[in-house]
N, CA, C and O atoms as a GROMACS GRO file, in nm:
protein
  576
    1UNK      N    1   0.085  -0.117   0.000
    1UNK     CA    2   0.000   0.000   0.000
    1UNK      C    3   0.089   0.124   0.000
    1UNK      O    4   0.195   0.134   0.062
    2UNK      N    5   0.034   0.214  -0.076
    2UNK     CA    6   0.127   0.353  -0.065
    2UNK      C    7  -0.011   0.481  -0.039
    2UNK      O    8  -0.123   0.489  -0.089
    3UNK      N    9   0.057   0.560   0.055
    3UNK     CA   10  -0.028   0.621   0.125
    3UNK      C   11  -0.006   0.801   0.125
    3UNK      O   12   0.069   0.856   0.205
    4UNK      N   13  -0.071   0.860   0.040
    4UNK     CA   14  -0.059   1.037   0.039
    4UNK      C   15  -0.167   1.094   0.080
    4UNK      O   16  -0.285   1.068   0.057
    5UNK      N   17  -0.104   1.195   0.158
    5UNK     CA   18  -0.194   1.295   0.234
    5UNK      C   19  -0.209   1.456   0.200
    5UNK      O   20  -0.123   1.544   0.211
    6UNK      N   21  -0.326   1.465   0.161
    6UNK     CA   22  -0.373   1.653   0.116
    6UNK      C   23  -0.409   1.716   0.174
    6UNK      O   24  -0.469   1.661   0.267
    7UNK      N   25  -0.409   1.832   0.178
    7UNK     CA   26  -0.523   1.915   0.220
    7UNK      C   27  -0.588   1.942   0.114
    7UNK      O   28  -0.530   1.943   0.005
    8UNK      N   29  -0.731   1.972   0.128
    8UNK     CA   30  -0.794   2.001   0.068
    8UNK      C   31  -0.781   2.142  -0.030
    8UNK      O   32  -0.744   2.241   0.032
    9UNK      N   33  -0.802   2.158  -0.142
    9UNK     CA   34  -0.763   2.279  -0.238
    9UNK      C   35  -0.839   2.409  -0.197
    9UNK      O   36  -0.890   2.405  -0.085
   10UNK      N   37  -0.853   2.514  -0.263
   10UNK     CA   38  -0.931   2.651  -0.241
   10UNK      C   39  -1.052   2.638  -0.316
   10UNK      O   40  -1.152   2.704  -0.287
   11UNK      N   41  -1.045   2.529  -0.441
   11UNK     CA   42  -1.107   2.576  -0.554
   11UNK      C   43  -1.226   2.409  -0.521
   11UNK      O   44  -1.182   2.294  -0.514
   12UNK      N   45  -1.404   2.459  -0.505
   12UNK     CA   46  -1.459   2.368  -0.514
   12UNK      C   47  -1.581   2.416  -0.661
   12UNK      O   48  -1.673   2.498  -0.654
   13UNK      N   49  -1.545   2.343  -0.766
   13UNK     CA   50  -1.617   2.346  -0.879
   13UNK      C   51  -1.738   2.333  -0.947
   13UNK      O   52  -1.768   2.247  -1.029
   14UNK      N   53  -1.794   2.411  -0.913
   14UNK     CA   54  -1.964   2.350  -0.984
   14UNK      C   55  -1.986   2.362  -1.162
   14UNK      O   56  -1.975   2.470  -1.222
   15UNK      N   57  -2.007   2.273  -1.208
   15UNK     CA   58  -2.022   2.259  -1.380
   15UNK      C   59  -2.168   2.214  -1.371
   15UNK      O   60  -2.228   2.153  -1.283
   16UNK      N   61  -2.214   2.274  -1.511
   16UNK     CA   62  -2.344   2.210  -1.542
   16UNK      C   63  -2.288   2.184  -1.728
   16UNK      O   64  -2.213   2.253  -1.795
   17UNK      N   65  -2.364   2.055  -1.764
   17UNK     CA   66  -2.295   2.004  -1.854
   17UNK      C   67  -2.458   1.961  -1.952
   17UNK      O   68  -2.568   1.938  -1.901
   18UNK      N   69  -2.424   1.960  -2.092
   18UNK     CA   70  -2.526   1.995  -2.163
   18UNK      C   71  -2.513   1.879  -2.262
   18UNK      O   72  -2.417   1.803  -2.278
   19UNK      N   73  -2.674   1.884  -2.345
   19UNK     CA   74  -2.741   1.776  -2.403
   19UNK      C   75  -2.640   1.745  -2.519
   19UNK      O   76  -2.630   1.837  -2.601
   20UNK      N   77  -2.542   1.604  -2.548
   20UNK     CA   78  -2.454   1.577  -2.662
   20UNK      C   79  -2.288   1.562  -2.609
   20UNK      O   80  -2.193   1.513  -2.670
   21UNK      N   81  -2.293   1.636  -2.443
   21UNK     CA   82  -2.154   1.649  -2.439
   21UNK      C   83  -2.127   1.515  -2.405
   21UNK      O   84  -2.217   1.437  -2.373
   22UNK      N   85  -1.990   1.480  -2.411
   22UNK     CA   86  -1.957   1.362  -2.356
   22UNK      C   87  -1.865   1.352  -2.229
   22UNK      O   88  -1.747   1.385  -2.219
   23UNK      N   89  -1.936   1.304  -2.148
   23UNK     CA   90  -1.967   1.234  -1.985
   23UNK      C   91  -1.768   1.268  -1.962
   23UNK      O   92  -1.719   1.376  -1.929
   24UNK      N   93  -1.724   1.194  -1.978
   24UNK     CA   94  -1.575   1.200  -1.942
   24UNK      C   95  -1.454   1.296  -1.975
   24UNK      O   96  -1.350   1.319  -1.915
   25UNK      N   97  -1.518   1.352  -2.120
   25UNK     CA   98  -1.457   1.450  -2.176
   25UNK      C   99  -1.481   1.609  -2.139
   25UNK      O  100  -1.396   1.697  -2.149
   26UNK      N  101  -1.589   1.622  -2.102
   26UNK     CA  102  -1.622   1.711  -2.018
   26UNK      C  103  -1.585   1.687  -1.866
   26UNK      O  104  -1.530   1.793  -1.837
   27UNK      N  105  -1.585   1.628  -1.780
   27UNK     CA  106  -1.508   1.659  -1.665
   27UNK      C  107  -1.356   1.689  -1.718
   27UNK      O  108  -1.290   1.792  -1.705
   28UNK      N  109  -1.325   1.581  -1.773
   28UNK     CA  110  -1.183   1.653  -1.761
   28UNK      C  111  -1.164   1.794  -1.861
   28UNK      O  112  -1.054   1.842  -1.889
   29UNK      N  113  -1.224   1.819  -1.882
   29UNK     CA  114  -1.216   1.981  -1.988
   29UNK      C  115  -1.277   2.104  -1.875
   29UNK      O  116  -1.254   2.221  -1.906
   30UNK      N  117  -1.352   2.077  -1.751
   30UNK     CA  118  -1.372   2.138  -1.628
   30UNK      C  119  -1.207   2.135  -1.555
   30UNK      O  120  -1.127   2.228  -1.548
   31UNK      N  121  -1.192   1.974  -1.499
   31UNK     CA  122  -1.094   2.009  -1.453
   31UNK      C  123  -0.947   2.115  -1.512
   31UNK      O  124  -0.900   2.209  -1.448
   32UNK      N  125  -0.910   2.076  -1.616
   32UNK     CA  126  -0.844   2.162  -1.726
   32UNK      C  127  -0.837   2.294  -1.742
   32UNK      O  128  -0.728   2.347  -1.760
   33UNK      N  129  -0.967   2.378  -1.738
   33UNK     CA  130  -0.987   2.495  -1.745
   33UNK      C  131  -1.002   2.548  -1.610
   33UNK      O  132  -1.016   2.669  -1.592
   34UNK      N  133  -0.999   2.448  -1.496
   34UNK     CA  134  -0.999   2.482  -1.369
   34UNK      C  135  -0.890   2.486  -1.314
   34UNK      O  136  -0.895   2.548  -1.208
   35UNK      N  137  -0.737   2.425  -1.356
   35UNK     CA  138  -0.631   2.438  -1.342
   35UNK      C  139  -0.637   2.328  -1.244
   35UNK      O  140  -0.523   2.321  -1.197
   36UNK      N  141  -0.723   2.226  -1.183
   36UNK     CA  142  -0.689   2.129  -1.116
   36UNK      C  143  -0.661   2.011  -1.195
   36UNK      O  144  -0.716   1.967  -1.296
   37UNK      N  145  -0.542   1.962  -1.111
   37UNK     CA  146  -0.439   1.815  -1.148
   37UNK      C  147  -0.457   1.713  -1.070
   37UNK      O  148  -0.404   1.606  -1.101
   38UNK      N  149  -0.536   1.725  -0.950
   38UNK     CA  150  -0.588   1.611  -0.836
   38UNK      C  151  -0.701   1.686  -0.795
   38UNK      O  152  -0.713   1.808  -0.794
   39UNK      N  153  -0.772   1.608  -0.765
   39UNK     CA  154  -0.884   1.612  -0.715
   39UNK      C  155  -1.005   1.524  -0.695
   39UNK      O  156  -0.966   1.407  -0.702
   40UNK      N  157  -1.150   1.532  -0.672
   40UNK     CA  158  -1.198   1.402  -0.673
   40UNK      C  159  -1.366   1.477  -0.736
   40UNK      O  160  -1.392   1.589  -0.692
   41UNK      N  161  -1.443   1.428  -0.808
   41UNK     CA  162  -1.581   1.453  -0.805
   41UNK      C  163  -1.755   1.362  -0.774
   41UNK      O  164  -1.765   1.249  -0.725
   42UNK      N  165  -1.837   1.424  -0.806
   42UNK     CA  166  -1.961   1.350  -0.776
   42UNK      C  167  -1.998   1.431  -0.892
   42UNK      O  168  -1.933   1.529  -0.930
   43UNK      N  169  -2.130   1.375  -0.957
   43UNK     CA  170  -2.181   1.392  -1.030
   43UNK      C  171  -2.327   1.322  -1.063
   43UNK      O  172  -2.333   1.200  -1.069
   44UNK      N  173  -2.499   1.441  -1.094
   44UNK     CA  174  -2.536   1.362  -1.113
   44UNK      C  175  -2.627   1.397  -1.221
   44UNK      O  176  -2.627   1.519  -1.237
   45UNK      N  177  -2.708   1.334  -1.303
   45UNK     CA  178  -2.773   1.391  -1.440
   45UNK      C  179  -2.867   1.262  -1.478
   45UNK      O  180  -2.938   1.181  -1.418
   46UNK      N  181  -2.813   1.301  -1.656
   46UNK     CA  182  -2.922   1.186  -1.729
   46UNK      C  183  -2.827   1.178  -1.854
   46UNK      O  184  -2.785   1.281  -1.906
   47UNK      N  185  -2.792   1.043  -1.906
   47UNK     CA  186  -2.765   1.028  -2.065
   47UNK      C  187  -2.876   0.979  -2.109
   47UNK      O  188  -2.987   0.943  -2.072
   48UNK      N  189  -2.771   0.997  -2.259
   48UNK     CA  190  -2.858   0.944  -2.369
   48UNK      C  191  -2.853   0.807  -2.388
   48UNK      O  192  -2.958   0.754  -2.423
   49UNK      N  193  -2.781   0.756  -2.376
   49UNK     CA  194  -2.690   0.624  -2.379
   49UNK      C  195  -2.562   0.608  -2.284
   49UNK      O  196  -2.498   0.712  -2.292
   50UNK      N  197  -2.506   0.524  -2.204
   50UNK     CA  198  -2.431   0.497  -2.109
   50UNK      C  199  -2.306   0.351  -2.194
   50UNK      O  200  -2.342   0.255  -2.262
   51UNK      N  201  -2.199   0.381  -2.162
   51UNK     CA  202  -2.118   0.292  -2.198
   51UNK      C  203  -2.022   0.244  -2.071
   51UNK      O  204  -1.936   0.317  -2.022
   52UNK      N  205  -2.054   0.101  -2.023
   52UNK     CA  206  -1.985   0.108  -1.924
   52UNK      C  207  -1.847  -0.007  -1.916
   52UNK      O  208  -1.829  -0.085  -2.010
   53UNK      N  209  -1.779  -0.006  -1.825
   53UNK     CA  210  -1.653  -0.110  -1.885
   53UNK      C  211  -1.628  -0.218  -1.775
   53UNK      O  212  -1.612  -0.157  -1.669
   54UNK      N  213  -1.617  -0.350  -1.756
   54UNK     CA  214  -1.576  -0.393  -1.625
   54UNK      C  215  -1.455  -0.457  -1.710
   54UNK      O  216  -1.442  -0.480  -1.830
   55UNK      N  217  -1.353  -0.483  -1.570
   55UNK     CA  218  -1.199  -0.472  -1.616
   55UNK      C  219  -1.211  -0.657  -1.572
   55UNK      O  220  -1.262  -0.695  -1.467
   56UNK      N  221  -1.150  -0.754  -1.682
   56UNK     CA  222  -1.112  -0.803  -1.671
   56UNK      C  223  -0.996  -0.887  -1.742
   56UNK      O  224  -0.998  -0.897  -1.864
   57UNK      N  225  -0.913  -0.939  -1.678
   57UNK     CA  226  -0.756  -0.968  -1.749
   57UNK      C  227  -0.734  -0.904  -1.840
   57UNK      O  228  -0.758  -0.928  -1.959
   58UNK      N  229  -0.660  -0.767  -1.765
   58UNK     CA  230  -0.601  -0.691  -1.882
   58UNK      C  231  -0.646  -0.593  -1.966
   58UNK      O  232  -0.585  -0.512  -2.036
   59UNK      N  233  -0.764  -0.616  -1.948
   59UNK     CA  234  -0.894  -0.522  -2.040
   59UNK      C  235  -1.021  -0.471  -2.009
   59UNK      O  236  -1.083  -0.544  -1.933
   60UNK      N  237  -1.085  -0.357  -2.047
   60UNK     CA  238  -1.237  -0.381  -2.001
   60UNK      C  239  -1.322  -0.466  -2.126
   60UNK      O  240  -1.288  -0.518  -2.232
   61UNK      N  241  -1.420  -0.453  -2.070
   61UNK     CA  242  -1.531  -0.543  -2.152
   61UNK      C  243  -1.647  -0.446  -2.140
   61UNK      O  244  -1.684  -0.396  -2.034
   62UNK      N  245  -1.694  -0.426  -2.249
   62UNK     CA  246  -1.802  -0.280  -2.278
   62UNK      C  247  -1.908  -0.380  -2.238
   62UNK      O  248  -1.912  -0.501  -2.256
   63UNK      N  249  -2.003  -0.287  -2.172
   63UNK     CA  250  -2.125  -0.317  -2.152
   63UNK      C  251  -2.218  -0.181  -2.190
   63UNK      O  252  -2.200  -0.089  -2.110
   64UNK      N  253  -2.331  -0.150  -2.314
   64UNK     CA  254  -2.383  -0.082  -2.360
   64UNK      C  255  -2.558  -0.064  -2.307
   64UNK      O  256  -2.646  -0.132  -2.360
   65UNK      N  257  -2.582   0.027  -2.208
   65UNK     CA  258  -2.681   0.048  -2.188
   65UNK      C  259  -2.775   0.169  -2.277
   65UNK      O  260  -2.749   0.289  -2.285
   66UNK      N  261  -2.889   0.097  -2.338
   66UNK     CA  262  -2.948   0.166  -2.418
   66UNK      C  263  -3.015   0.290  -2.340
   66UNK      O  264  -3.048   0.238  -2.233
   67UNK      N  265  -3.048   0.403  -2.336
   67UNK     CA  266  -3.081   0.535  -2.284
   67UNK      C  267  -3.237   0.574  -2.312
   67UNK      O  268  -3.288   0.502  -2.398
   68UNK      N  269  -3.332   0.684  -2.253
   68UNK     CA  270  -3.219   0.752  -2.175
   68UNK      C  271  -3.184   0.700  -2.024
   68UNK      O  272  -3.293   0.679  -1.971
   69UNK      N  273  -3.104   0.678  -1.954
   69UNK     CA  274  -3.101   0.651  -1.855
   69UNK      C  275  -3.075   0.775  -1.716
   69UNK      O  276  -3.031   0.881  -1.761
   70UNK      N  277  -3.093   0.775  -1.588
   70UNK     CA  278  -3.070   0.839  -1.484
   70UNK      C  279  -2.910   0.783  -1.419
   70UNK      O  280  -2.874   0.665  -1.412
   71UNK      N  281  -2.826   0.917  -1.374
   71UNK     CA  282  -2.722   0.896  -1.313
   71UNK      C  283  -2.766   0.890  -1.167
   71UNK      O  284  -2.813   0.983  -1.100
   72UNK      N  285  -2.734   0.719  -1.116
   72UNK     CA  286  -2.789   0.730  -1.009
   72UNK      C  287  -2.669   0.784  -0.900
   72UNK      O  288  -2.716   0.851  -0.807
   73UNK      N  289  -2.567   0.771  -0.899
   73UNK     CA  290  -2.433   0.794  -0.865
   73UNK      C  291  -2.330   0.793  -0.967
   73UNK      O  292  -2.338   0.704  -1.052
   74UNK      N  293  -2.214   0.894  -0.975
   74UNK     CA  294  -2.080   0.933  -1.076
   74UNK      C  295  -2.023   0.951  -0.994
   74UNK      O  296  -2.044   1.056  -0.935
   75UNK      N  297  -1.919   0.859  -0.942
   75UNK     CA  298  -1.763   1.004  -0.829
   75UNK      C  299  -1.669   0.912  -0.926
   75UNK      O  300  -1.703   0.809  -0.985
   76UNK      N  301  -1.556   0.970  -0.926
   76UNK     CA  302  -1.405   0.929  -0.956
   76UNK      C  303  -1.286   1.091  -0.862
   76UNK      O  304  -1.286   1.174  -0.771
   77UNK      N  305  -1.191   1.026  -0.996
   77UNK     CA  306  -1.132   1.158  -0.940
   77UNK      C  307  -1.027   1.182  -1.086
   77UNK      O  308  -1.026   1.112  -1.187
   78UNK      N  309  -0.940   1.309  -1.058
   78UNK     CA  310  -0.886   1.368  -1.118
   78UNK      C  311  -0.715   1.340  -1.098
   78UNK      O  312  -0.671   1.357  -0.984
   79UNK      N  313  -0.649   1.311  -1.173
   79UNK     CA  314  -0.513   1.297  -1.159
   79UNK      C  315  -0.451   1.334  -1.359
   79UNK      O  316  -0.512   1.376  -1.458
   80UNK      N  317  -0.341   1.302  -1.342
   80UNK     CA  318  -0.272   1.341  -1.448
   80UNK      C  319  -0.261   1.229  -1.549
   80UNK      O  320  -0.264   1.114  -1.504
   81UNK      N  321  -0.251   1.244  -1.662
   81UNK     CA  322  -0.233   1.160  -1.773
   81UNK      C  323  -0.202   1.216  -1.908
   81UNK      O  324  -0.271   1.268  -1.995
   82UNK      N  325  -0.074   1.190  -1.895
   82UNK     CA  326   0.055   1.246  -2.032
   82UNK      C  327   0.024   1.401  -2.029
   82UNK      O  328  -0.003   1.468  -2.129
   83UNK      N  329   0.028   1.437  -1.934
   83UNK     CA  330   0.053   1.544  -1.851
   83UNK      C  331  -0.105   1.644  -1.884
   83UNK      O  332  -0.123   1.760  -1.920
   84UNK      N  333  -0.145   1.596  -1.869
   84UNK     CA  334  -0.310   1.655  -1.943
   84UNK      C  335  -0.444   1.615  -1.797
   84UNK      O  336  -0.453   1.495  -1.771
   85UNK      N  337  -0.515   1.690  -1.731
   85UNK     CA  338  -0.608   1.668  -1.642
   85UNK      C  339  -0.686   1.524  -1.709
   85UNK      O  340  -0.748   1.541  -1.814
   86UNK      N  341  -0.684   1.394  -1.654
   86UNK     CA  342  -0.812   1.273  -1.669
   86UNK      C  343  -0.846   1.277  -1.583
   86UNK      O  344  -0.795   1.318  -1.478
   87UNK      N  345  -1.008   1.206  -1.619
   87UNK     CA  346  -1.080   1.198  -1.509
   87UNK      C  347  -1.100   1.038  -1.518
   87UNK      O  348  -1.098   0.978  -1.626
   88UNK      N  349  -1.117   0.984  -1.405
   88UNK     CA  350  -1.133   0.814  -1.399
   88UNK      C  351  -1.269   0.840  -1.329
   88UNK      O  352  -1.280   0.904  -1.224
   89UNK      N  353  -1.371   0.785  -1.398
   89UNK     CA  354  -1.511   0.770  -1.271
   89UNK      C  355  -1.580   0.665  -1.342
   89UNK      O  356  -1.590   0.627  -1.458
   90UNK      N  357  -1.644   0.619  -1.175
   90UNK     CA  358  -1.722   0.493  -1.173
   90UNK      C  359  -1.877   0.528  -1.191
   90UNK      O  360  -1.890   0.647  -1.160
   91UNK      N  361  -1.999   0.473  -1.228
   91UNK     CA  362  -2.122   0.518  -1.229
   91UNK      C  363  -2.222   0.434  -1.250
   91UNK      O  364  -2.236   0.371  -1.354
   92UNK      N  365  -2.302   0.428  -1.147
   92UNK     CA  366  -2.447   0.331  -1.165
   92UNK      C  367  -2.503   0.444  -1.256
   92UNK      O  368  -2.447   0.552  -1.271
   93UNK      N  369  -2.666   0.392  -1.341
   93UNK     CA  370  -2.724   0.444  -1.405
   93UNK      C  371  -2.869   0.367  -1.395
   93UNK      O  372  -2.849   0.247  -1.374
   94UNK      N  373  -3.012   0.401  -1.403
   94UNK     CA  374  -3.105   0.353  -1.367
   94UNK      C  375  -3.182   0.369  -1.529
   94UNK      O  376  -3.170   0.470  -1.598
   95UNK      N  377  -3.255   0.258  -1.567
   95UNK     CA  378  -3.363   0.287  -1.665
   95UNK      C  379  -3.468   0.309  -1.606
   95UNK      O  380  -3.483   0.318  -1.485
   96UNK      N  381  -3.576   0.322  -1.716
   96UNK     CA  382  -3.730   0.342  -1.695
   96UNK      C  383  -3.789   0.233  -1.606
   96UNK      O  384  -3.902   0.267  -1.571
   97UNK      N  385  -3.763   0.147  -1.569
   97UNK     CA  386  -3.824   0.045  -1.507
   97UNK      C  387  -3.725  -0.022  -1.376
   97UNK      O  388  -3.726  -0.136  -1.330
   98UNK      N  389  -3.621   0.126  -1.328
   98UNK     CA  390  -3.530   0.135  -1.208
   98UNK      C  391  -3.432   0.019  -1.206
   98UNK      O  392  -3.370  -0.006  -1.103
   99UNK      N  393  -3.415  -0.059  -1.327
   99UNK     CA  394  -3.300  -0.147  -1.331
   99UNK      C  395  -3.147  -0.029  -1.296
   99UNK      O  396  -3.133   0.090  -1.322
  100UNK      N  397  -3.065  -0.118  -1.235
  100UNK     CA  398  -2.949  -0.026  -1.238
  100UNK      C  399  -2.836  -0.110  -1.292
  100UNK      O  400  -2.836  -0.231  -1.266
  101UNK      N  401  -2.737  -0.057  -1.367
  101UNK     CA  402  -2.647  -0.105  -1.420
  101UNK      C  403  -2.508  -0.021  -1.385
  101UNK      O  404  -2.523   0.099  -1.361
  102UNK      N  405  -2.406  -0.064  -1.381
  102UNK     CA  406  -2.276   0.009  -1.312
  102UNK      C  407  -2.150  -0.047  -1.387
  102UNK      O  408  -2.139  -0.143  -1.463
  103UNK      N  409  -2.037   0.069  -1.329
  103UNK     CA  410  -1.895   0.014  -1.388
  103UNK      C  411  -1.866   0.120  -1.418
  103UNK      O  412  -1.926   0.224  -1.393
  104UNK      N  413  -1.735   0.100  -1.495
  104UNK     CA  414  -1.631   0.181  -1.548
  104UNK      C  415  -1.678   0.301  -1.615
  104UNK      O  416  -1.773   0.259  -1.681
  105UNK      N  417  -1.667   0.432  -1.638
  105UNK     CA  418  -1.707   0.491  -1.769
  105UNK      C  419  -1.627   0.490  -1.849
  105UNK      O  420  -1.505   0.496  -1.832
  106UNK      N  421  -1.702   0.481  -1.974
  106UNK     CA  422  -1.612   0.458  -2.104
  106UNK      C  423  -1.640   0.558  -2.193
  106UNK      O  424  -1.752   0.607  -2.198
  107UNK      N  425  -1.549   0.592  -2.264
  107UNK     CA  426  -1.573   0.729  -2.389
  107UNK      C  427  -1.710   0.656  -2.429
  107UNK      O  428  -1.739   0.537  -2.413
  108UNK      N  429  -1.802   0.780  -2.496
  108UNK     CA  430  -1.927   0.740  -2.525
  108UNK      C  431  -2.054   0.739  -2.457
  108UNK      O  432  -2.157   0.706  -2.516
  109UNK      N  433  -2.052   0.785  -2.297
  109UNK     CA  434  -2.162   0.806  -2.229
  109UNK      C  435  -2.192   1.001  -2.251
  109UNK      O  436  -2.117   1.098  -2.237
  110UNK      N  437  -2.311   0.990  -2.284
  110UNK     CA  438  -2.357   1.095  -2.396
  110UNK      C  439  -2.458   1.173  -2.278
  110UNK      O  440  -2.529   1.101  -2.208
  111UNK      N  441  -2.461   1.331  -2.259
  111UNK     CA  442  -2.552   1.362  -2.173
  111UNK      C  443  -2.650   1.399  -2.275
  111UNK      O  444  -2.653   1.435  -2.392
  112UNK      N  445  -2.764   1.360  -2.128
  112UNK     CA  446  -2.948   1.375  -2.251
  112UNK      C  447  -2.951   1.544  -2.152
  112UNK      O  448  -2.878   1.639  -2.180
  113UNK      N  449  -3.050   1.543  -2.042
  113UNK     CA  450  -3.110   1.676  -2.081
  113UNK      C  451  -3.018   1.670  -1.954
  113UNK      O  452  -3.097   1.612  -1.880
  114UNK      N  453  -2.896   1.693  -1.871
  114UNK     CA  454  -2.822   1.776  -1.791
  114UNK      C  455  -2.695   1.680  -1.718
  114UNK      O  456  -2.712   1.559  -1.708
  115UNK      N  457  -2.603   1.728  -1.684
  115UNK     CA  458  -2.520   1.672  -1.580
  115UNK      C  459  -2.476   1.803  -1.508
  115UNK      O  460  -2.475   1.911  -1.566
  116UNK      N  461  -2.438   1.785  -1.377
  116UNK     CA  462  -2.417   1.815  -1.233
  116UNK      C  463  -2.343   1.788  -1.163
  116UNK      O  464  -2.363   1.727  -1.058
  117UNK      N  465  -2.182   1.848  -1.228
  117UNK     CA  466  -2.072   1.844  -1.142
  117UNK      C  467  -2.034   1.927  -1.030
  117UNK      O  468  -2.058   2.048  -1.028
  118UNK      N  469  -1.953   1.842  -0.902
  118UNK     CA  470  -1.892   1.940  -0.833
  118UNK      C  471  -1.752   1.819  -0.807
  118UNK      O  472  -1.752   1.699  -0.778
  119UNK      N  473  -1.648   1.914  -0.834
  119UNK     CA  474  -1.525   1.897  -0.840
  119UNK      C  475  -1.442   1.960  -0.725
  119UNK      O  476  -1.405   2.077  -0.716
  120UNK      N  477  -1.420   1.865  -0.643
  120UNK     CA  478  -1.298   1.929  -0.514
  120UNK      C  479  -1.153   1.916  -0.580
  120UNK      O  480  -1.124   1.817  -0.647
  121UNK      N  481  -1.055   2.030  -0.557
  121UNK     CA  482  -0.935   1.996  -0.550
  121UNK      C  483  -0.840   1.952  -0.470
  121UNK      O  484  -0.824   2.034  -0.379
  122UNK      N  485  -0.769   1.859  -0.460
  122UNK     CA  486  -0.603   1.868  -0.371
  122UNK      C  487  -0.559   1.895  -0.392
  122UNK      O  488  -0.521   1.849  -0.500
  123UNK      N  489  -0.488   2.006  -0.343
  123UNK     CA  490  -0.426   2.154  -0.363
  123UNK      C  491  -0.254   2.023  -0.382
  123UNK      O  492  -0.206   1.999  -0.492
  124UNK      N  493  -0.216   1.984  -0.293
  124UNK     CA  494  -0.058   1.959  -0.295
  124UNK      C  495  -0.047   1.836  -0.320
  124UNK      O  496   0.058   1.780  -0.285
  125UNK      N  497  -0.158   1.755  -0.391
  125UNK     CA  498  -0.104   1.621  -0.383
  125UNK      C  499  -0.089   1.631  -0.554
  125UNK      O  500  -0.144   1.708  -0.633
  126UNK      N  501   0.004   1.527  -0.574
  126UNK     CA  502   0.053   1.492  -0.719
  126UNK      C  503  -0.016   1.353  -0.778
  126UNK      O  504   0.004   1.257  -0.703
  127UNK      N  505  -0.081   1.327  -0.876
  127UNK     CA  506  -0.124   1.221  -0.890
  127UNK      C  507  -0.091   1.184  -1.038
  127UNK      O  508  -0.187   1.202  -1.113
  128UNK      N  509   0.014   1.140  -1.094
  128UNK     CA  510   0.019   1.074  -1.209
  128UNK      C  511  -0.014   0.913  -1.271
  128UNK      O  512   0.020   0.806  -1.219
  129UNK      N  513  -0.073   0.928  -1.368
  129UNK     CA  514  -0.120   0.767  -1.377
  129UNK      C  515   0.036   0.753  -1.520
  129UNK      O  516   0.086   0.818  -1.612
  130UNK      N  517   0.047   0.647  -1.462
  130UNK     CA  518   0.140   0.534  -1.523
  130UNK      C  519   0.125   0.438  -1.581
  130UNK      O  520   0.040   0.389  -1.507
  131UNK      N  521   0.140   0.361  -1.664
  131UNK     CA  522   0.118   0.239  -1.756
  131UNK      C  523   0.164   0.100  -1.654
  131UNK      O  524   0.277   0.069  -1.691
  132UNK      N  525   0.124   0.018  -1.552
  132UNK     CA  526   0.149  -0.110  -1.535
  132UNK      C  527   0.154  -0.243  -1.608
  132UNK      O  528   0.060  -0.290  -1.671
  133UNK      N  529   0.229  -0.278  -1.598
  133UNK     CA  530   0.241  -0.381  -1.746
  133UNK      C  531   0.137  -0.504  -1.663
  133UNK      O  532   0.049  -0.548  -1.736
  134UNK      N  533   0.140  -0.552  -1.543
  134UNK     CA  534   0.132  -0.646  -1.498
  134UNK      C  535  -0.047  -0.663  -1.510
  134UNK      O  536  -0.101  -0.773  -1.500
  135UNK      N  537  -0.127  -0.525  -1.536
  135UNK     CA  538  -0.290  -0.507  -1.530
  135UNK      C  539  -0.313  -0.451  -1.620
  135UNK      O  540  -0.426  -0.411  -1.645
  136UNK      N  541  -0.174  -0.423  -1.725
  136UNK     CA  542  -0.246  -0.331  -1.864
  136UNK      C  543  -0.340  -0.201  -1.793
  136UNK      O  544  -0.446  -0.182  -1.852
  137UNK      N  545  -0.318  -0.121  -1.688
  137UNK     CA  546  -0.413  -0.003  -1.667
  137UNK      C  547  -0.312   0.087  -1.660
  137UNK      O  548  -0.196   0.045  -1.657
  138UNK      N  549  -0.335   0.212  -1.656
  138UNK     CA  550  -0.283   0.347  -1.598
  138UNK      C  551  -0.337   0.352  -1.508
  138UNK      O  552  -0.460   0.346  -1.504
  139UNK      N  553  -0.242   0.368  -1.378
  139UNK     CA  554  -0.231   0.380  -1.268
  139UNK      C  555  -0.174   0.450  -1.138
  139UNK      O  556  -0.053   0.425  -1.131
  140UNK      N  557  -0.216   0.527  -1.032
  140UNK     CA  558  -0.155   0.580  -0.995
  140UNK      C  559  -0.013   0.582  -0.923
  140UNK      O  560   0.011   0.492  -0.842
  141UNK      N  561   0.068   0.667  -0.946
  141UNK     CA  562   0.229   0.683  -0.904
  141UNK      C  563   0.159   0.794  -0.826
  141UNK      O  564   0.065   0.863  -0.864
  142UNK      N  565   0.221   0.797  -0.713
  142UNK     CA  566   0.186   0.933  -0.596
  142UNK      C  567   0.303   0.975  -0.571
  142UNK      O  568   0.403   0.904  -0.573
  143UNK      N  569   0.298   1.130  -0.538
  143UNK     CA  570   0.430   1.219  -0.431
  143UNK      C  571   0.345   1.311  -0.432
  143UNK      O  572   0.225   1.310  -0.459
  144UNK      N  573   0.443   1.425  -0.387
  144UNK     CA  574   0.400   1.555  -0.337
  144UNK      C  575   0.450   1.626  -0.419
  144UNK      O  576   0.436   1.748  -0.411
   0.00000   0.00000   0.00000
């Protein structure tokens, strides 16, 4: 286990995110223009369609939920990748008939009529993701 400690940043972010944008590309284009490099968010809305990923050996495996669906929960967080703000987040999603489906987000989850970010920063922590050969993921390397 490797273990870093923050304080919390100055900057807490509220985004509202619109019908077509895409789910992952837009947080990190918040974080980006927000000048945060760590941090963590919640998020909650509606797509059009949801693409979600569960990781196994080495890879995810898409799982495609047809839309529109409800964000029943979004958090991840914010760290660095090839020196550019990513965002990594996890997210249940509910249909019309309150099934819920969850996992990874994957490029391709599409907002229908809103999303509802708030983005905390860690002001001093460093978070770069790295390539592990051993899980095929980018992953975090920590310092200060």
């Amino acid at each position: 286990m490797k273990l870093l400690e923050s304080k919390l940043g100055k900057k807490i972010v509220f985004a509202r995110f619109y019908e077509g944008e895409d789910l992952l590309d837009s947080i990190a284009l918040v974080a980006e223009k927000s000048n945060i490099t760590a941090g963590f968010f919640n998020l909650i809305g509606t797509l059009k369609k949801a693409t979600l990923g569960f990781y196994r050996r080495g890879k995810y495996e898409t799982i495609k939920v047809d839309g529109p669906v409800e964000i029943v929960s979004c958090m991840g967080n914010i760290s660095l990748k090839d020196n550019k703000p990513f965002a990594h987040a996890h997210v249940s999603v509910s249909n019309d008939k309150g099934m819920v489906f969850g996992g990874h987000v994957m490029p391709g989850c599409t907002i229908a009529a809103t999303g509802e970010l708030v983005l905390i920063e860690a002001a001093d922590a460093k978070l770069v993701r790295k390539l592990y050969e051993k899980t095929q993921l980018f992953l975090w390397s920590m310092g200060k």
